[in-house]
DRENVO-229589 format. One record per residue (C-alpha): x, y negated, z negated. Coordinates in pm, whole numbers, plus 32768, in hexadecimal, padded with zeros to 4 digits. Layout:
N
XYZ...
***
This chain:
885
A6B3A485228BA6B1A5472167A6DEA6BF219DA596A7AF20F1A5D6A8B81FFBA4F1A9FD1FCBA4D0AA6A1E7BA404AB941EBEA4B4AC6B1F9AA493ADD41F5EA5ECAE561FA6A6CAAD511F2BA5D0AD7B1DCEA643AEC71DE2A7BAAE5A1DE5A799ADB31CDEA6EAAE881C18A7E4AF951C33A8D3AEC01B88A801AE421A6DA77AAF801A06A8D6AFE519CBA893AF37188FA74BAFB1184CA751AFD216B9A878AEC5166FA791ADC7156FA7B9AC6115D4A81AABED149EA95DACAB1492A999AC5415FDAA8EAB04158EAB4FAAC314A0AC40A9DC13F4ADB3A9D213EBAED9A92D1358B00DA8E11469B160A86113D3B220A785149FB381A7841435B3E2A60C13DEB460A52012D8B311A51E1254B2C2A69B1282B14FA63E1327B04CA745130AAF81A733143FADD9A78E13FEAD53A8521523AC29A92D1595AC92AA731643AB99ABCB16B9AB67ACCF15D1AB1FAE32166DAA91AF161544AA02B02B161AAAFDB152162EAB9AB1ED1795AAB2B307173EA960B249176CAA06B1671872AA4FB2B41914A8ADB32E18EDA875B1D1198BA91CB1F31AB5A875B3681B14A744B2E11AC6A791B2001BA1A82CB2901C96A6D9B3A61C8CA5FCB29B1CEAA6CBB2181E14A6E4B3721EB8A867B3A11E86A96DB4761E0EA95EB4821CBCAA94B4671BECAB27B5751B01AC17B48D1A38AC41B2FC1A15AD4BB2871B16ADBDB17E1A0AACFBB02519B9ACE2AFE81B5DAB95AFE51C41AB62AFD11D98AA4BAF601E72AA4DAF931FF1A9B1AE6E20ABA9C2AE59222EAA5EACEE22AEA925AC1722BBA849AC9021BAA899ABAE20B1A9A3AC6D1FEFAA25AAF31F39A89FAA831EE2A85AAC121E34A995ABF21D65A955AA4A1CEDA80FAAC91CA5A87AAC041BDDA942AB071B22A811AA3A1A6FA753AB9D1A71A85FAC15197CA881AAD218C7A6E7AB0218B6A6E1AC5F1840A7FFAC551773A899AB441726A9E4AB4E17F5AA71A9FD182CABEBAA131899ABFDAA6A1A15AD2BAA6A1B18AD0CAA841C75AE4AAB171D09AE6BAAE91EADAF80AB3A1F6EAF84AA122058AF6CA8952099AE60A8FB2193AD7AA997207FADDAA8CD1F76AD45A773205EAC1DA87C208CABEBA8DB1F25ABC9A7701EA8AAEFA72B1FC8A9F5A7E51F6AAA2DA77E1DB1A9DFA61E1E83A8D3A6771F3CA7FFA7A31E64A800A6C21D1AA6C6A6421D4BA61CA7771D9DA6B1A81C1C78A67BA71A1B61A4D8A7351BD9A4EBA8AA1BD3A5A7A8B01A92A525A76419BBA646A68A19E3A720A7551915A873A690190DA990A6E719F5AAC2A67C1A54ABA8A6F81B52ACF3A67C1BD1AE02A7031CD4AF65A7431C23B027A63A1C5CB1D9A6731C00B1F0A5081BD8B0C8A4FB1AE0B0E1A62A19E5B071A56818B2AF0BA59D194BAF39A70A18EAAF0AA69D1777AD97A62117D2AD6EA7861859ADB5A8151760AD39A74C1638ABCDA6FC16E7AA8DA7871640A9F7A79E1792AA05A87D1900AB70A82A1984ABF3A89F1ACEAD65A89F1B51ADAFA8E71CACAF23A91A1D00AFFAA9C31E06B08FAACE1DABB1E9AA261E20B1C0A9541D11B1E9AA3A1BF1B286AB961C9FB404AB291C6FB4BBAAEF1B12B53EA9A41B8AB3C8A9231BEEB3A2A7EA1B29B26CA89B1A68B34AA9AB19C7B45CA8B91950B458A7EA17FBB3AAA6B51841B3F8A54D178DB2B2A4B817B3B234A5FB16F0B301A5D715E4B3EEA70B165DB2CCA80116ACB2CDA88317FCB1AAA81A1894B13EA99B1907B0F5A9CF1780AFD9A9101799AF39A9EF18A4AFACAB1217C1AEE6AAC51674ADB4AA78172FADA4ABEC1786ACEDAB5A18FEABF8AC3E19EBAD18AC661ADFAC61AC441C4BAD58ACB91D57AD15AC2E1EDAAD75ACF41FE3AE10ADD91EECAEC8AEAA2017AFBBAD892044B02DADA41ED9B0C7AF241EBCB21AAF071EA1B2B6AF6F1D35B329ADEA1D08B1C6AD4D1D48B0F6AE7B1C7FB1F7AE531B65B19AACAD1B8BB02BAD1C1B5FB044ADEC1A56B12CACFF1989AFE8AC191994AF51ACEC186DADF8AD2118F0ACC1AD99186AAC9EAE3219A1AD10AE3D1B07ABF7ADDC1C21AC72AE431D93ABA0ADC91E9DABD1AE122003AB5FAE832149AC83AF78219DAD13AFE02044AE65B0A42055AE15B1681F01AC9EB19E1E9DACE0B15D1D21AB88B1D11C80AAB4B1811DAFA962B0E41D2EA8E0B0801E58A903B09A1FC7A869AFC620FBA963B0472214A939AFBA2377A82AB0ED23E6A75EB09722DAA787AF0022F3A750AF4A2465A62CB023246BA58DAF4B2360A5B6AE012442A68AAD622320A789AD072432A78BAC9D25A4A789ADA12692A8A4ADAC2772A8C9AD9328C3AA09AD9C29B6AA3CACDD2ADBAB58AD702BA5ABFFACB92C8CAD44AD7C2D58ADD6AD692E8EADA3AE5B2F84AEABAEE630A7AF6AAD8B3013B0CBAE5830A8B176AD7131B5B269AC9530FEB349AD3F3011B2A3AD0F2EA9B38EACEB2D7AB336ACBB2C19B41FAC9C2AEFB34AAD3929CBB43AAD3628B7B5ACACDC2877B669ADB72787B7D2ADB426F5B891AE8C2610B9FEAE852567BA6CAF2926E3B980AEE727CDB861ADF0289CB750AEA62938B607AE0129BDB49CAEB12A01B446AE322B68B317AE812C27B31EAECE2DA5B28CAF842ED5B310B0C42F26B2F4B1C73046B20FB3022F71B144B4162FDCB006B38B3054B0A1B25930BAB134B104302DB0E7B0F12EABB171B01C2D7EB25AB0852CE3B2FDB0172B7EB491B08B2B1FB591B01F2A8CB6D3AF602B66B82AAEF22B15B937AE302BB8B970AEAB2CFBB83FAF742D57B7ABAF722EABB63FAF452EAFB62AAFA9300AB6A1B1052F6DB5DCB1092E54B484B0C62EFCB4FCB2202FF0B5A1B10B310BB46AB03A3140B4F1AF48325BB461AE0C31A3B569AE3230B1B670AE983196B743AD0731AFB773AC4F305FB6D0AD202F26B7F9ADAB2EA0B7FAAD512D34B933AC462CECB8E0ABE52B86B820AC082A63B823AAF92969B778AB8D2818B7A4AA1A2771B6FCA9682859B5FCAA8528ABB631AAA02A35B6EBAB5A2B61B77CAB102CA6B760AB8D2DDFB854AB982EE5B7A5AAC12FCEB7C2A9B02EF3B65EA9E42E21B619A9B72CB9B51AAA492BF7B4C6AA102A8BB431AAFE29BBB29EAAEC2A0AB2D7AA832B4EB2A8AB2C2CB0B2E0AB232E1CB222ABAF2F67B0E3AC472F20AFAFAB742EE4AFF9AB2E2D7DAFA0A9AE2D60AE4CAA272E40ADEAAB2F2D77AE17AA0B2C41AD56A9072D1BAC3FA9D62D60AC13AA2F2BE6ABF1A8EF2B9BAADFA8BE2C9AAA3EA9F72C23AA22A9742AD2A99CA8362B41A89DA89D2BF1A821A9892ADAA844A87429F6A789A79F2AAEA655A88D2ADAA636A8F22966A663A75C292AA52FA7102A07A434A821297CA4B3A7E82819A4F0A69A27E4A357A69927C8A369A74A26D1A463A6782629A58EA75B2660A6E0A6C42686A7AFA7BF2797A920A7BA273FAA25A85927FBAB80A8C22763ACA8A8FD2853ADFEA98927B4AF20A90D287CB06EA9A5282BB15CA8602881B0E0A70C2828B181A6812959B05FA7212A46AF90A64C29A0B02AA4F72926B17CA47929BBB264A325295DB31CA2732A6FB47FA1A82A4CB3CEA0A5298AB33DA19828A0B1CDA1502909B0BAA28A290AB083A3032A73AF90A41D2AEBB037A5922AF9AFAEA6682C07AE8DA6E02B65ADF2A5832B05AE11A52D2C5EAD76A66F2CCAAC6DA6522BCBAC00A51A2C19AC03A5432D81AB20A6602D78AA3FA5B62C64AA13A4C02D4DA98CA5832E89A885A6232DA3A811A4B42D24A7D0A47C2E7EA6DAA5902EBEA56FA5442E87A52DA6452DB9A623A5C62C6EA5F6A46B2CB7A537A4512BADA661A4B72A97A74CA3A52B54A74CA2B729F0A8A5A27C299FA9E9A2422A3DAA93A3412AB5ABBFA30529D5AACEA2EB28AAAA56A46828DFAB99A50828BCACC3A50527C5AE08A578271BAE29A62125BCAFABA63325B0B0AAA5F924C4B169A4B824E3B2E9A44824B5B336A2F3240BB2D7A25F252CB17FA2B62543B1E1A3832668B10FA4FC2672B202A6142673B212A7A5265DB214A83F2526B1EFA9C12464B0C0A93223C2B12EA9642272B1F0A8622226B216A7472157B1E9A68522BEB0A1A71722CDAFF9A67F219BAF88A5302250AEEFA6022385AE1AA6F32291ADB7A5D821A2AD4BA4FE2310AC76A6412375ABD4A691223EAB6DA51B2200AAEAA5082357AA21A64522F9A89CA5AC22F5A91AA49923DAA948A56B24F2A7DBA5CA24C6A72AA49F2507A681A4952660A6EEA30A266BA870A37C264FA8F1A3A327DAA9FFA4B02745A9ACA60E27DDAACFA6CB284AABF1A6DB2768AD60A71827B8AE43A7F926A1AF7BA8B02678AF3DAA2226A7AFD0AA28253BAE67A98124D8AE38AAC423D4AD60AB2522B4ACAEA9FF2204AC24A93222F7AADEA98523CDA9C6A8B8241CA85FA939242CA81AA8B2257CA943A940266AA892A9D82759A9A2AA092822AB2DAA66281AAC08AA5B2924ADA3AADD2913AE66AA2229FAAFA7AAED2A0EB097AB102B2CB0C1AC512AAFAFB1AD5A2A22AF68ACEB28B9B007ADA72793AF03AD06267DAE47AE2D25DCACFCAE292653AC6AAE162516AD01ACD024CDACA2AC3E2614AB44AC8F25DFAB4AAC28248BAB2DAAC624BBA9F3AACF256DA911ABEA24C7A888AAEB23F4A70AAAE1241CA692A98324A4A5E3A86D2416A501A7522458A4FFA5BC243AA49DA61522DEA5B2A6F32287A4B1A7FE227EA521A9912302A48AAA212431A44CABAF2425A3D9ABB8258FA498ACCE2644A47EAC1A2798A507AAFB2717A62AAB59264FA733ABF2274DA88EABBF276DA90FABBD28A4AA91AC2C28CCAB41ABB82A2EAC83ACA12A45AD8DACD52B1DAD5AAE552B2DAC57AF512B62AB14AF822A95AB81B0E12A40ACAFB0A429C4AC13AF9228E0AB2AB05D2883AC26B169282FAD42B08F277CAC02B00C26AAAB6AB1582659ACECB20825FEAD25B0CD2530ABBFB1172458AC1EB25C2451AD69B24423A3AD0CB0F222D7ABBBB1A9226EAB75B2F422B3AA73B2E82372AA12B32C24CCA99EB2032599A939B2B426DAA85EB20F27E4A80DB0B22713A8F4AFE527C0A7F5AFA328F4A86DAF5E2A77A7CCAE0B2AC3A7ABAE5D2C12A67AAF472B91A5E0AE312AFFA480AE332B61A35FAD392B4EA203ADA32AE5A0FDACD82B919FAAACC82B469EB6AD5C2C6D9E14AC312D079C9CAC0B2CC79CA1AD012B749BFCAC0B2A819AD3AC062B969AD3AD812B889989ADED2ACC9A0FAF232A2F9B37AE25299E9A29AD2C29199948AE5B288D9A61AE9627829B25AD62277199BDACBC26F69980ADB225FE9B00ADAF25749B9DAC2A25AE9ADFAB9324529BCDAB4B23459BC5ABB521D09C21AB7320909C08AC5F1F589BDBAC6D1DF09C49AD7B1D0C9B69AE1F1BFC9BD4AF3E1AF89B4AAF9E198E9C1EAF5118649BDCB05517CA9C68B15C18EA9DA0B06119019DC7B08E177B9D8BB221179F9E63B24318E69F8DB18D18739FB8B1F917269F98B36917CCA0E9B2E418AEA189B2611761A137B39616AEA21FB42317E1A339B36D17CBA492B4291799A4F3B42F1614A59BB2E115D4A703B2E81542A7D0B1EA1412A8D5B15C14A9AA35B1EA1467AB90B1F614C2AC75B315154CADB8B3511524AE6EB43F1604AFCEB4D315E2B0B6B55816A7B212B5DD1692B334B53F1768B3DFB64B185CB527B60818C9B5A9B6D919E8B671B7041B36B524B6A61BE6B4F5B54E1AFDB43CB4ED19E9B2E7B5AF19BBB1BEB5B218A2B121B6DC17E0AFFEB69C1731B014B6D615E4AE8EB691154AAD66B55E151AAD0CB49F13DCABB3B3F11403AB68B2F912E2A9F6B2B41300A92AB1691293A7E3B2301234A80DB1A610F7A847B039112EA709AF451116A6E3AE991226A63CAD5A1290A513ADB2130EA48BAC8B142AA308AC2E144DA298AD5014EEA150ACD71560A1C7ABBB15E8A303AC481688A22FAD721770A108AC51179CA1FBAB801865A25DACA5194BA0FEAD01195CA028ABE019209F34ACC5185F9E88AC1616FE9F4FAC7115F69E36AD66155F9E34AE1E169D9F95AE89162E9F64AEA414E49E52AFB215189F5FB0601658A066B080154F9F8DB0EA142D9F22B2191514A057B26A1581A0C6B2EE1448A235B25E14ACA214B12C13F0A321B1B01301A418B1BC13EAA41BB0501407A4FAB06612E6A617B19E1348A651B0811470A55FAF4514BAA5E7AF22163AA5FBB00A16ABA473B07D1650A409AF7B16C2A477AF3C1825A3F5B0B71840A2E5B06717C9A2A5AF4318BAA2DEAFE419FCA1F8B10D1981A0F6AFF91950A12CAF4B1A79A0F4B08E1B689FF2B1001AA69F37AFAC1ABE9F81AF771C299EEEB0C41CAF9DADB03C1BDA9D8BAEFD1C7D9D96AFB01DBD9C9BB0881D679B95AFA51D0C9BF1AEE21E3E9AD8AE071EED9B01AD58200C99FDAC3B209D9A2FAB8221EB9A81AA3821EB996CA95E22A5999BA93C23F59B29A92423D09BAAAA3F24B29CB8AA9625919CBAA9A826F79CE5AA3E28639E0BA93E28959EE1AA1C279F9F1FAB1E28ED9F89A9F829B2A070A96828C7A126AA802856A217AAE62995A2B4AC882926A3D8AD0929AAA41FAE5D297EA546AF6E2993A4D7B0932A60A53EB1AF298EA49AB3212941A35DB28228C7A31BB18829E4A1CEB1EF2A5AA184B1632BC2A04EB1232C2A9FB3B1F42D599E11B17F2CFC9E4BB0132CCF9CDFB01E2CCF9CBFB0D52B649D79AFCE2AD89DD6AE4F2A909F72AEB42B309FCDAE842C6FA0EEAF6A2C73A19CAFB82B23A13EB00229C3A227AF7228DDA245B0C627B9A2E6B12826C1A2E2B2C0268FA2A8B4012729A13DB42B268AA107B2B32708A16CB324286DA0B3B47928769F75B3CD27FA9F82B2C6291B9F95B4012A0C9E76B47429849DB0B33E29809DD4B2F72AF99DB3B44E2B399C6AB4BC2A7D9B2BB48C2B4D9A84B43C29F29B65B2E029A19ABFB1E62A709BD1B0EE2A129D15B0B029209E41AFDE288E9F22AFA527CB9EB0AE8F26979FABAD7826D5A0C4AD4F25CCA010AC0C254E9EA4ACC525119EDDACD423989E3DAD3622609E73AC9D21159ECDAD991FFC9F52AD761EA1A076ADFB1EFFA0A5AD512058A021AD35216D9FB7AE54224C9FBCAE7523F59EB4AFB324479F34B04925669E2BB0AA26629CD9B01C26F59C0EB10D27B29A9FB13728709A60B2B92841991BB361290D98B7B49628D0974BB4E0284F9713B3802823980AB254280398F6B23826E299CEB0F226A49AF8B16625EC9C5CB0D725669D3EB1CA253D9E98B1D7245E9F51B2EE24F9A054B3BE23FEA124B4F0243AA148B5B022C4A189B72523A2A044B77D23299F3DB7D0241C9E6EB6CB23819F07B5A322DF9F77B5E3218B9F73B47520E8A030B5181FA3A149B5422091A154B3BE20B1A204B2B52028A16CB22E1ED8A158B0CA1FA4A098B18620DA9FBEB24520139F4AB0E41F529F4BAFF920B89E6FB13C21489D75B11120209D7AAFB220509D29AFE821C19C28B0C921789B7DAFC320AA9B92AE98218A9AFBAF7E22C699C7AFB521D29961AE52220D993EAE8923759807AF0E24139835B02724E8998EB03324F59A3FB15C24519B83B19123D39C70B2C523EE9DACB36323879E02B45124A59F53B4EE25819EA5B50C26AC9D55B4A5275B9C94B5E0271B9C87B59525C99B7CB48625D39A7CB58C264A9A12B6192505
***
C-alpha cells in the first residue's frame, strides 16, 4: 500500500507558514546565486556552483518574525536570537512532512535551493529518507515537478558533494551530525578525490537552509560549533520538546495536538500485583562502580509502617537483607550479599543465587509480565475485529529490555523461543479458540508476531543502546517495512523491540504498547508514547480523524496515576505546559448506546425528516464590492519598507567575570534606491487568488499602493494577497446559497454503524428521560455550555425531544466542512423545529464578534443552508431559553 498525504491541513499550513514568511520581502531573483570554488590541484580547477543569497537585512527578518509570532498568539520577541527558528510540534503531528514541505515553499517563494537536513541519529536519519522516498510524489503534483534530488551523506562517497553543490536545481543532504562534529571526521579533512578540498567546503559555499531534527540532541558546544561551521543561510530547529526556544515561530505542544485530536488519545492499562509479599522479592536495578567502590540499587520487601512495602536502596558486600528490610524472616537464611560483579552486571547471594542486572526473584514478576501480554492481546484483538471493517490494520508494539526474553540460540546456534514468545503464543492461542475471534484466526501463529533486534555476524538478535552503528540494519528493516506492516493481507501484528526503540520510528497504526520489564520501566513517557500517537490510516493510506478510533492504549507495569503523573511532570518540564486530567483512566471508558426503538419515535422522525436532506452550495458576490472591499484592505496595509542591511557594533569587554559586549551604535544601508525587478504582478496575485487579471488590476489601481510595488515587489505583494484572499472569502460566504441535492440525504443505518465510546468526564451528561431523546444513557459532549444545555433540554416541559447531531451530520462550506451541534422539538405556543449551535462568548447573549473568524464564517454558512429547510429554524444560543424569542 501506498501511505496518503493531506495537503490541506490547517495547522501544519500554519507551520509552515511561520517559516516562510520569515522571508516575506526577499525577491526571488536574488534568492540564488552563482559562485566560483577553487580546488587546490596541479591544474588549480575552479569549481561553478549555485549557492542562496539572503538580501533582506536582520532588521526586516526581525519585523517578520513578530509579525509572525502576532498572528500565532505568542510571545513576541524584542531582539533576533541570531539566524535560528524554532517550531514546536507534538510527536505525531507531522513535524518531518511541515519542514520537507517548507523546503519547496521557500524554493517557491524565493528561490532557495541548497538545503541540509542535520539529525542526530541513525534512527531519524532511516526516518528522514523514508519519508524523501515516500512524499516525492505528493510533492512533485503539489509543486509541478520541480526537480529534486536528495541523497544521505555517505563518508565513502564525498565526491557526490560536488553535485550538491554545483546543481541548478532543489538539493537536499541529510547527515548525522557524527559525521561532521569532530575535526578528524572524514568530511572536515582534505580529500583526494576533491582535488585537496575538504569536502565540508562544498556545504559551506552553498550557504544551505540548515534544518535541524530533534535539535535538543545537538546542544553541546562541539555539535553547535559543527552546525554553525556549515555556513547557513539560516538555522531551522524542529522539535517536539526543544531545550532552547530560539525565536519560537510556532508552537503545537501536546495540549493543543491533544485537544485538537491531531494525536491518539491515551489510555493506561495498569497491571500490578497486589499483597504479592510471601517469597522474598529481589531486584538488581542498577550496577555501579567507581575508582573505590561497587554498589548495586536492589529492590526488596521491607517491614514499614502500614505494613510490607517495596522498598529500593543501595547494598554492598556484606549487607544483610534480612536487616535492611527491618528483619523480615523471608530473608533471614541465605541473602547476605557475597559479590558484586560490575563487569558482568550481576550479584550473588549467599545461598548460592545469581541475579543479573534486570532480573528478579519472589514476587509475581514473570505474572505480572504474562498477564500484560494477555491484556494487550485481548485489546488488540477487539479493536482488530471492529476495525478491520473499516480497513484498519491494529498493531501492537511491545518494548522488551533483553532480547533473550524474546529470541534464544541453543548449542548449535539455532533460534529458540524466549519466555515471552512462548507465553505469547500460548495465550494467542486460547483466544483463537473462543467463538467470538474466530473470525481473525488467518495466519499462523508464528506469522503474527516478530523480532526487530540488532544482529551479530551471525545473524543472531542481540541487546544493544540503540544508537549504534549495530543498529543501522534494524532501523533501515523497520522503516522499509513501514507501509508493509499496513496491509490487512500481512499476518504481522504485534512487534517485538529493544526498549532502546527511540525517536524516529512510529507507525500510524500502533494501537497498542506494552513494556515488558522485570523491573518498572525507566523510558520517559514521552518517548514511549511517541511511537504510537500517530493518527491511523486506511487500506488506502488515507488518515482517520475519528476520536473513537484513534486511541492508544498503554499496558504498564505500574499504576495509572503515576503514569499519568511521570507523563504530565515530563510535559511540564519539556514544554511548559500543564497537562492535567487528559491522560484518561480506561477503566472510565464508557459506551454510548443508542435507545432501542428511537428511529420509530415520532418526535425523532418529525425533525430528522425535515433536517436528513443533503446540500450543496454555490457562492455569489458582486465584483464591484470585491474590487471596493479589497482595495479598502490594501489601502490598510502597514507602510512597506526597501530592503536594507544593519550593521551593529559592539565593544569587546574583558574582565574578571569573562569576556562581555557593549554596544557601541547601528549603520543601516538601505536599497530604496536600487531598481528592482519587478515580477508580473497580475499574474503573480491571480495564481494565489484565481481572480481575472482585471479584477486586480482595478484592486490595485484603488488602492493607491501600487507604488510601493517598487520600494519592495515581495513583499507588497504577498500582503497584498492575503488581504485579498480574506477579503474575498468573507464575500463568497456572504452571498452563499445552498440547494438540496435530490433525494440524496443522510441514511438511518449511519446510527447503527457508527459504535461511540466515550470518557466520562465534567461534561458527561447522563441521561435520566431516555424518552426526550435518541440516548440510552450517555451524551457524548464536549463543554460546559454543551452540558448545561442538555440539562435544560430534558428538563424543560417545553422540549418535547433532543440530541446531539452525530459527528458525521455535516455541512459543506468553503472553508470546510461544518457539524451543527443540536437538534431539538421546542413547544410552547405552537411547535417550533429548531437546530441549535450552542456558544459561550460570557455575554448574556451570544456575541458572534467574540468568535473565531472560521466560526463566525461556518455559522453564516449554517445559517444559509437551514434556509432551505421548511420549518426548521436555526439558532445561535448558550442555553435553551434562548430559542423563545
Amino acid at each position: 500500500m501506498k501511505l496518503s498525504f493531506e495537503s490541506n491541513l490547517a495547522y501544519q499550513q500554519e507551520a509552515i507558514k511561520s517559516i516562510t514568511d520569515l522571508f516575506e520581502g526577499q525577491p526571488m531573483e536574488d534568492a540564488a546565486v552563482e559562485f566560483r570554488l577553487s580546488e587546490s590541484g596541479s591544474l588549480n580547477l575552479m569549481i561553478n556552483g549555485v549557492s542562496n543569497n539572503l538580501v533582506l537585512s536582520e532588521e526586516q527578518i526581525l519585523e517578520n518574525l513578530q509579525r509572525i509570532q502576532a498572528g500565532n498568539d505568542m510571545e513576541v520577541s524584542g531582539k533576533l536570537d541570531g539566524m535560528h527558528f524554532s517550531v514546536e510540534m507534538e510527536t505525531g503531528t507531522g513535524k518531518t512532512y511541515v519542514y520537507l514541505r517548507t523546503v519547496y515553499e521557500l524554493n517557491k517563494l524565493y528561490g532557495f535551493k541548497k538545503f541540509v537536513i542535520v539529525v542526530p541519529s541513525v534512527a531519524i536519519r532511516e526516518g528522514v529518507l523514508k519519508n524523501l522516498q515516500i512524499t516525492h510524489e505528493h510533492f512533485q503534483t503539489l509543486y509541478d515537478n520541480v526537480p529534486i534530488n536528495f541523497q544521505v551523506y555517505d563518508s565513502s562517497k564525498v565526491s557526490t558533494l560536488r553535485g550538491f553543490a554545483t546543481t541548478n536545481n532543489i538539493e537536499v543532504l541529510v547527515i548525522n551530525i557524527d559525521s561532521f562534529a569532530k575535526d578528524e571526521n572524514i568530511i572536515n579533512r582534505p580529500n583526494d578525490k576533491l582535488n585537496g578540498q575538504m569536502p565540508v567546503e562544498f556545504i559551506q559555499a552553498t550557504n544551505p537552509v540548515v534544518i535541524v531534527d530533534e535539535p535538543q540532541n545537538m546542544e553541546t558546544e562541539k555539535r553547535i560549533a559543527a552546525i554553525e561551521k556549515l555556513n547557513g543561510l539560516c538555522t531551522l530547529r524542529y522539535s517536539a520538546t526543544h531545550r532552547n526556544h530560539y525565536n519560537l515561530t510556532y508552537s503545537l505542544n501536546p495540549v493543543k495536538a491533544y485537544d485538537l485530536g491531531l494525536v491518539k488519545q491515551i489510555e493506561v492499562d495498569s497491571v500490578m500485583e497486589e499483597n504479592a509479599f510471601n517469597d522474598a522479592f529481589v531486584s538488581v536495578d542498577s550496577i555501579q562502580a567507581t575508582k573505590t567502590k561497587v554498589t548495586a540499587k536492589i529492590t526488596i520487601s521491607s517491614n514499614e509502617k502500614g505494613g510490607v512495602k517495596k522498598k529500593s536502596l543501595n547494598i554492598k558486600v556484606g549487607d544483610d537483607l534480612y536487616q535492611l528490610s527491618n528483619e523480615r524472616e523471608v530473608y533471614s537464611d541465605g541473602y547476605i550479599i557475597e559479590e558484586i560483579d560490575a563487569v558482568n552486571q550481576c550479584i550473588s547471594l549467599s545461598n548460592g543465587n545469581l541475579l543479573y542486572k534486570g532480573d528478579s526473584q519472589g514476587g509475581l514478576t514473570d505474572e505480572v509480565m504474562k498477564f500484560q501480554i494477555r491484556k494487550t492481546i485481548e485489546e488488540h484483538l477487539r479493536k482488530e475485529k471492529r476495525l478491520n471493517k473499516s480497513g484498519i490494520k491494529v498493531l501492537s508494539l511491545f518494548f522488551i529490555d533483553k532480547v533473550a526474553n524474546y529470541r534464544q540460540y541453543d548449542a548449535a546456534g539455532d533460534p529458540v523461543k524466549g519466555k515471552f514468545a512462548e507465553w505469547f503464543e500460548e495465550i494467542y492461542a486460547e483466544y483463537m479458540a473462543k467463538p467470538a475471534f474466530k473470525e481473525l484466526d488467518r495466519f499462523p501463529v508464528k506469522d503474527i508476531h516478530n523480532g526487530y533486534f540488532s544482529q551479530d555476524s551471525k545473524g543472531r538478535m542481540k541487546d544493544t543502546s540503540g544508537e549504534t552503528k549495530a543498529d543501522d540494519d534494524t532501523y533501515s528493516l523497520i522503516m522499509k517495512d513501514k507501509e508493509k506492516l499496513l496491509g490487512l493481507d500481512n499476518p504481522l501484528r504485534f512487534i517485538f523491540s529493544h526498549s532502546a526503540l527511540r525517536e524516529g520510528w512510529d507507525n500510524p497504526n500502533v494501537f497498542q504498547i506494552c513494556t515488558l520489564n522485570e523491573t518498572k520501566s525507566d523510558i520517559k513517557k514521552r518517548q514511549e508514547i511517541g511511537r504510537g500517537l500517530r493518527l491511523a490510516v486506511d487500506q488506502e493510506g488515507k488518515r482517520t480523524y475519528d476520536r473513537n478510533i484513534n486511541r492508544l492504549t498503554v499496558v504498564a507495569n505500574e499504576s495509572y496515576d503515576d503514569f499519568a503523573k511521570a507523563l504530565q511532570k515530563e510535559i511540564e518540564e519539556d514544554c511548559g505546559v500543564a497537562f492535567t486530567g487528559r491522560v484518561k483512566n480506561k477503566q472510565t471508558r464508557t459506551a454510548v448506546n443508542y435507545r432501542k426503538g428511537f428511529e420509530a419515535d415520532p418526535r425523532f422522525l418529525e425533525i430528522w425528516e425535515k433536517l436528513k436532506k443533503k446540500t450543496t452550495y454555490k457562492v455569489d458576490y458582486k465584483t464591484d464590492e470585491l474590487v471596493v472591499r479589497a482595495a479598502k484592505a490594501l489601502k490598510e496595509l502597514p507602510a512597506i519598507h526597501a530592503p536594507s542591511i544593519r550593521s551593529t557594533k559592539v565593544q569587546i569587554s574583558m574582565t574578571g567575570g569573562g569576556v562581555d559586549t557593549l554596544y557601541a551604535g547601528d549603520k543601516l544601508e538601505s536599497y530604496g534606491g536600487y531598481t528592482w525587478k519587478i515580477p508580473d504582478v497580475l499574474g503573480y496575485i491571480q495564481s494565489k487568488t484565481e481572480l481575472t487579471r482585471s479584477t486586480i488590476e482595478q484592486i490595485l489601481t484603488q488602492s493607491d499602493r501600487i507604488g510601493d510595488i517598487l520600494v519592495n515587489p515581495q513583499l507588497f505583494l504577498d500582503l497584498s494577497i492575503q488581504a485579498i484572499n480574506r477579503t474575498l472569502h468573507g464575500l463568497m460566504i456572504d452571498g452563499i446559497k445552498y440547494q438540496k441535492i435530490g433525494s440524496t440525504e443522510y441514511e438511518m443505518s449511519l446510527f447503527e454503524a457508527q459504535e461511540l465510546e466515550i470518557y466520562l468526564n465534567d461534561f458527561s451528561f447522563k441521561v435520566r428521560d431516555a424518552n426526550k431523546t435518541i440516548y440510552e444513557e450517555y451524551i457524548p459532549l464536549d463543554s460546559g455550555v454543551e452540558s448545561r444545555f442538555a440539562q435544560d433540554c430534558e428538563s424543560s416541559e417545553q422540549v418535547k425531544f433532543y440530541f446531539k447531531l452525530p459527528n458525521w451530520f455535516k455541512i459543506p462550506t468553503p472553508i470546510g466542512n461544518y457539524n451543527p451541534d443540536w437538534a431539538v422539538v421546542f413547544e410552547g405556543e405552537e411547535k417550533v423545529y429548531f437546530v441549535a449551535e450552542t456558544k459561550d462568548t460570557g455575554t448574556p447573549y451570544v456575541d458572534l464578534y467574540k468568535l473565531s473568524a472560521d466560526e463566525q464564517l461556518k455559522i453564516k454558512c449554517g445559517k444559509a443552508h437551514f434556509n432551505e429547510f421548511d420549518d426548521l429554524e436555526y439558532r445561535v444560543v448558550s442555553k435553551v431559553g434562548q430559542l423563545v424569542r
